[in-house]
C-alpha positions in Angstrom: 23.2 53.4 -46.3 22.0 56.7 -43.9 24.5 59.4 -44.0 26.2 60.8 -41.0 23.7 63.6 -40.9 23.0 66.1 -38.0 18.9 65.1 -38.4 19.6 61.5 -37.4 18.5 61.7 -33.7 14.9 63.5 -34.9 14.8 61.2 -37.2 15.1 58.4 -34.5 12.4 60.0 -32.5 10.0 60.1 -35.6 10.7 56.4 -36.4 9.9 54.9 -33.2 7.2 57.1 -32.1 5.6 55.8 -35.2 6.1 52.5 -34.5 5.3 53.2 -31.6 1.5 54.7 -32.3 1.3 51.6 -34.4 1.6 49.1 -32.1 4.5 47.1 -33.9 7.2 46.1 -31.5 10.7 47.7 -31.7 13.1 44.8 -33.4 15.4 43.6 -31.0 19.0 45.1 -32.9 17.2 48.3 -32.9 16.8 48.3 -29.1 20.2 47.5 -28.9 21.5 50.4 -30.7 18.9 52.6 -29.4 20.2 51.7 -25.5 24.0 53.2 -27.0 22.4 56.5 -28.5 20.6 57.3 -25.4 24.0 56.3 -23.3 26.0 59.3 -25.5 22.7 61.5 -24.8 22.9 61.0 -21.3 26.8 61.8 -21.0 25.7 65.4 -22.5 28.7 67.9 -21.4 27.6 70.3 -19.1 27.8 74.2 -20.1 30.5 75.6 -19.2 30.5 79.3 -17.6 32.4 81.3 -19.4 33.4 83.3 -16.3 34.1 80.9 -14.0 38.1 81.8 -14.5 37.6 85.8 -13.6 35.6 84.1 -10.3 38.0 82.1 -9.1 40.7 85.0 -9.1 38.6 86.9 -7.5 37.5 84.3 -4.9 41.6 83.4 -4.7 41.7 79.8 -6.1 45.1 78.2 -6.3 46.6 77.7 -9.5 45.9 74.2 -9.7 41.7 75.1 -9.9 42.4 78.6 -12.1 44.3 75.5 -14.7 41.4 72.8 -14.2 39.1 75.7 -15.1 41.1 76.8 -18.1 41.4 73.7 -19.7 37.9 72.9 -18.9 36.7 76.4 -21.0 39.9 75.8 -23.9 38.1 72.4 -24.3 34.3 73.1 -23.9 33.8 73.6 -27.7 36.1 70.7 -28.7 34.4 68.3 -26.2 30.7 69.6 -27.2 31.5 69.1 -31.1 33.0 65.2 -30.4 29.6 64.4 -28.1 27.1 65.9 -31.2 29.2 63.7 -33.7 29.1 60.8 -31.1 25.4 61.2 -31.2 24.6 61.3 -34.5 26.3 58.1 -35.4 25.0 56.5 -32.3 21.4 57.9 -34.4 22.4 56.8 -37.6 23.1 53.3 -35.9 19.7 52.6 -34.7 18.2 54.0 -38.4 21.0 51.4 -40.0 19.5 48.6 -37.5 16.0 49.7 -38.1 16.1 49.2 -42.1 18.1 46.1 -41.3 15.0 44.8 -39.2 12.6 45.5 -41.7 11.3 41.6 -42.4 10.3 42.4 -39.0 8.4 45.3 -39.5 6.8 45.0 -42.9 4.4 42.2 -41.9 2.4 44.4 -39.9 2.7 47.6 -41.9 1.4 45.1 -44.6 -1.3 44.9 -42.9 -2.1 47.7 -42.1 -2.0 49.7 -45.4 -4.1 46.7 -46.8 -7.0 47.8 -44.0 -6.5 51.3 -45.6 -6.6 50.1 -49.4 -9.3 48.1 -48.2 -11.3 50.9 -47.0 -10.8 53.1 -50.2 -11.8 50.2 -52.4 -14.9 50.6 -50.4 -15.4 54.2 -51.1 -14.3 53.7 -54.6 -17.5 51.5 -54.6 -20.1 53.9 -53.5 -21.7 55.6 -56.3 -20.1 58.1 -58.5 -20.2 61.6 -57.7 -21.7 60.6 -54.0 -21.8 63.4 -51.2 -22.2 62.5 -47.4 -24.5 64.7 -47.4 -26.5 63.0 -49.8 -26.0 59.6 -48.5 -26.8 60.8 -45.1 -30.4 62.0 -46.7 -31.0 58.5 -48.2 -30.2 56.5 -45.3 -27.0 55.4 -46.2 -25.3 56.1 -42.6 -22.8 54.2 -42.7 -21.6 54.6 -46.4 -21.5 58.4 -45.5 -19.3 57.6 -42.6 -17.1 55.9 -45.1 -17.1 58.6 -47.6 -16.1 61.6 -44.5 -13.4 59.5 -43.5 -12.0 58.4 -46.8 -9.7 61.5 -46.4 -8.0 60.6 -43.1 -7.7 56.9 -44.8 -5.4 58.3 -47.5 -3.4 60.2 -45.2 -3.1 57.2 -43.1 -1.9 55.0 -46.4 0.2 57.9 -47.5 2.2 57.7 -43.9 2.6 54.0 -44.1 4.5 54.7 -47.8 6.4 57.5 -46.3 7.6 55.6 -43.4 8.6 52.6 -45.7 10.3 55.1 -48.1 12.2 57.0 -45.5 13.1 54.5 -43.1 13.5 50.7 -44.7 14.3 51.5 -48.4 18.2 52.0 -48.6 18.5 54.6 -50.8 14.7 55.7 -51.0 12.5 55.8 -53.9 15.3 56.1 -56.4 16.4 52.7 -55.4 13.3 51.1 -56.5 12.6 52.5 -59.6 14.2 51.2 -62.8 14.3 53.3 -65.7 11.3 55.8 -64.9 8.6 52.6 -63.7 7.9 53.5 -60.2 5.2 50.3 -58.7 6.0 51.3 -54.9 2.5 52.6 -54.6 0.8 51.6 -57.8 1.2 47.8 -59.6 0.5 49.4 -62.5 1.8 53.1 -62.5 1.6 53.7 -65.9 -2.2 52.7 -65.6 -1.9 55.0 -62.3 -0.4 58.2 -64.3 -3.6 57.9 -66.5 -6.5 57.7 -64.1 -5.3 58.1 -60.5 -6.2 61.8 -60.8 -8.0 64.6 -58.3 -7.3 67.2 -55.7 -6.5 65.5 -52.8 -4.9 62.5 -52.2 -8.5 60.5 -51.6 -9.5 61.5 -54.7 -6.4 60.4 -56.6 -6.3 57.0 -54.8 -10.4 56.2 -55.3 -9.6 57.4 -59.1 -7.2 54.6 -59.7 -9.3 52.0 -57.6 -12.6 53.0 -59.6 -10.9 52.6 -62.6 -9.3 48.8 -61.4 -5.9 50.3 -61.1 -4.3 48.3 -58.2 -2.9 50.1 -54.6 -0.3 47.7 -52.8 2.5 47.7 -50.1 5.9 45.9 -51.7 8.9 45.6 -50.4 12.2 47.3 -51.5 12.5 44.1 -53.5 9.1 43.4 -54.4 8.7 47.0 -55.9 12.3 46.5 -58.1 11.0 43.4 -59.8 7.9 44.7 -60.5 9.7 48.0 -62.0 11.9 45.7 -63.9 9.4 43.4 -65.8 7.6 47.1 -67.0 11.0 48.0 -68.4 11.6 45.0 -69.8 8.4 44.8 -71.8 9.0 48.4 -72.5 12.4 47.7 -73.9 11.2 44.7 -76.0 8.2 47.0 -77.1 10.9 49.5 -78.3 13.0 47.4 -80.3 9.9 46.0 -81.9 9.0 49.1 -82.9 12.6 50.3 -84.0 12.8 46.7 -86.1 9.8 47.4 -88.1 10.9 51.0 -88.8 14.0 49.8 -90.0 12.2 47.2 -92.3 9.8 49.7 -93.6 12.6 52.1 -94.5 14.7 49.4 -96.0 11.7 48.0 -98.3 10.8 51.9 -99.0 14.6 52.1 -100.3 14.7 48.9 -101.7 11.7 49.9 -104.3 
């Protein structure tokens, strides 16, 4: 569940400007929400002057305005502090409606990181050790195109996870995981861990893809069961192991 934090409204900006430069639709309860946070923003309280009172006086206001003004400077920080908090859980409304809408979302998202892993696959095809500029020499145009992008293609993928991990995971990445197995990114991050290696994220990502470690998009759910069968079979491998310890220490004590 999103806190009641100050960041909120940024963060409401981010998400739908993303969404936005995607071209996936804004879900209907998040339009909802979003038309009451930018109701509070609109009713922002004006500033108040701080010597409007000493103007008055001097401009001989009756004491029915010098009061209006008072109460209208006693209560300017009050009024101010109750429209931020107003807004911020007006914000954290539409980021509680936006992870609630994400069956909504994820199809296209889906889709797109696939076009992205897609693309890398490609590059992780290409020969080992393969510059643009030497595919470029052999005539290999467009596979040099592929290479010089490859790096703006793992940004891109890397944005897709963040968004998914910030905005429709309740609870982020820690929610996912079960008992250090993390498969948001990789299916196999142990695999991953091993081979998914290099300076930048391009190279990390065609690492694993050379070396048939598989890049997908799960769901919050998808990504928990996948974590959960690797700790299971990690569990079972354990007390396996800690079975035929004991045995061999028992036989060893027995002789």
């Amino acid at each position: 569940m999103f806190d009641n934090r100050a960041g909120a409204p940024l963060e409401v900006r981010d998400a739908l400007g993303q969404l936005g430069s995607r071209g996936i639709p804004t879900p209907g309860a998040v339009t909802e929400a979003l038309a009451v946070l930018r109701r509070v923003e609109a009713a922002e309280p004006a500033a108040v002057d701080p010597q409007a009172i000493r103007r008055a006086y001097l401009a001989g206001a009756d004491q029915t305005e010098i009061d209006r003004l008072l109460l209208a400077d006693l209560g300017a920080t009050r009024l101010r502090s109750e429209w931020a908090q107003g807004r911020i859980g007006a914000a954290v409304a539409v980021l509680t409606a936006l992870r609630e809408s994400a069956a909504e979302i994820y199809p296209a998202l889906r889709e797109q990181a696939a076009q992205a892993v897609k693309t890398l696959q490609a590059v992780a095809e290409l020969d080992a050790g393969a510059t643009v500029d030497g595919l470029v020499r052999g005539g290999r145009v467009e596979d040099a195109k592929l290479l010089a992008g490859a790096e703006e293609v793992a940004a891109e993928l890397n944005r897709l996870y963040q968004f998914r991990d910030q905005y429709l995971l309740g609870g982020g990445l820690r929610s996912v995981a079960v008992n250090g197995f993390d498969c948001s990114r990789w299916r196999d991050p142990v695999s991953a861990a091993k081979y998914a290696r290099g300076q930048t994220p391009a190279d990390q990502y065609v690492a694993g893809l050379r070396e048939g470690c598989e890049l997908w998009y799960p769901t919050g759910a998808e990504a928990r069961a996948a974590a959960q069968e690797l700790a299971n079979a990690a569990a079972k491998a354990a007390e396996r192991k800690r079975k035929q310890e004991h045995g061999t220490g028992a036989s060893f004590v027995g002789w």
